[in-house]
N, C-alpha and C positions, 0 to 999 in steps of 0.2 A: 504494500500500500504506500502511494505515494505520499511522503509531508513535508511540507513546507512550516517550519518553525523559528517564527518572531521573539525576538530577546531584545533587551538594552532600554526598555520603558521603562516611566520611572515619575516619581513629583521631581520639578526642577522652578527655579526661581525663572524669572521672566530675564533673558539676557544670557541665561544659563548655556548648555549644549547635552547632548544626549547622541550615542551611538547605537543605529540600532543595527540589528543582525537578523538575517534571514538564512537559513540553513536549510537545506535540502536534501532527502535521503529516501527514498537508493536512489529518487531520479539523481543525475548529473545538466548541471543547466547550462552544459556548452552551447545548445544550439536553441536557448531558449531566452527572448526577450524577458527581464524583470522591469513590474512597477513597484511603487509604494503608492499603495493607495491610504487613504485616510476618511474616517466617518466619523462626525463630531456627533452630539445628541441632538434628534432635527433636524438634520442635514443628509444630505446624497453624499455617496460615496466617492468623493475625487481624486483623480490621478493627481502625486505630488511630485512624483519622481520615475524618470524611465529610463532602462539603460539599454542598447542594442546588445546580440547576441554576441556579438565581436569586440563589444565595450567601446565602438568606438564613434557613437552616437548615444548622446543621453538626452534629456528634454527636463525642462522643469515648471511646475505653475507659476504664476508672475508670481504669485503671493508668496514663495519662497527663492528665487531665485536671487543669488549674493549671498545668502542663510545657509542652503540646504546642499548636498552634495551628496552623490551615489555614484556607488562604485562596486567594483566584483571581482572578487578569487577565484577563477573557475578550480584551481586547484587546490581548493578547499572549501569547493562547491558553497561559497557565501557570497552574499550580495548585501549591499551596507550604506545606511543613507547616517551619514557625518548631518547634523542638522546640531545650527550655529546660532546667536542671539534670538532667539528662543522666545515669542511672543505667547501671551494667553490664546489668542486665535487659534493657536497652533495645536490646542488640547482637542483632542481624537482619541479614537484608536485605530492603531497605525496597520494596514496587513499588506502582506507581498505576495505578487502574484506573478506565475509564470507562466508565457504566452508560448508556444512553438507554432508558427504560423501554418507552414507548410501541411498540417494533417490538426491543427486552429483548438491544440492538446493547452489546456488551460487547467493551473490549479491556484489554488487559496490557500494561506496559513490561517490560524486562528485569528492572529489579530494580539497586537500589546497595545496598553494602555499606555499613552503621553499626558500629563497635565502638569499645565506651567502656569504657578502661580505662586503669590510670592503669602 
């Protein structure tokens, strides 16, 4: 059974930073586009961070870009959004998802909590 599992969430002050970590097992996510998505209480689920299968296209929401940053080990099957001054807006919970286009093979982790608040 494929899993995708979210770590590095946490309470943080506003200004703070937080790493989080997306792990993957048995799949291997060489050929597999990840986002970070995010779902505050009320709100739809938004892409915040995405990174090409090759690492070497990422994208990011206005609302964090300069803040937020993702990136990925394939050789140690992890993918990682560095996220940097840290606003309350930014309280979700945070899940990673991976895309294989070519046969449109899509999975979800649970999901970690973020909240920044002083």
């Amino acid at each position: 059974q494929v899993q995708l599992v979210e770590s590095g969430g946490g309470l943080v002050q506003p200004g703070g930073s937080l790493r989080l970590s997306c792990v993957a097992s048995p799949l291997t996510l060489d050929y597999y586009a990840i986002g970070w998505f995010r779902q505050a209480p009320g709100k739809e689920r938004e892409l915040v961070a995405g990174i090409s299968s090759s690492g070497g296209v990422t994208t990011y929401a206005d609302s964090v870009k300069g803040r937020f940053r993702i990136s990925r080990d394939d050789a140690k099957n992890t993918v990682y959004l560095q996220m940097n001054s840290l606003k309350s807006e930014d309280t979700a919970v945070y899940y990673c998802n991976a895309y294989r286009g070519w046969d449109s093979r899509d999975y979800w982790g649970q999901g970690t909590q973020v909240t920044v608040s002083s």
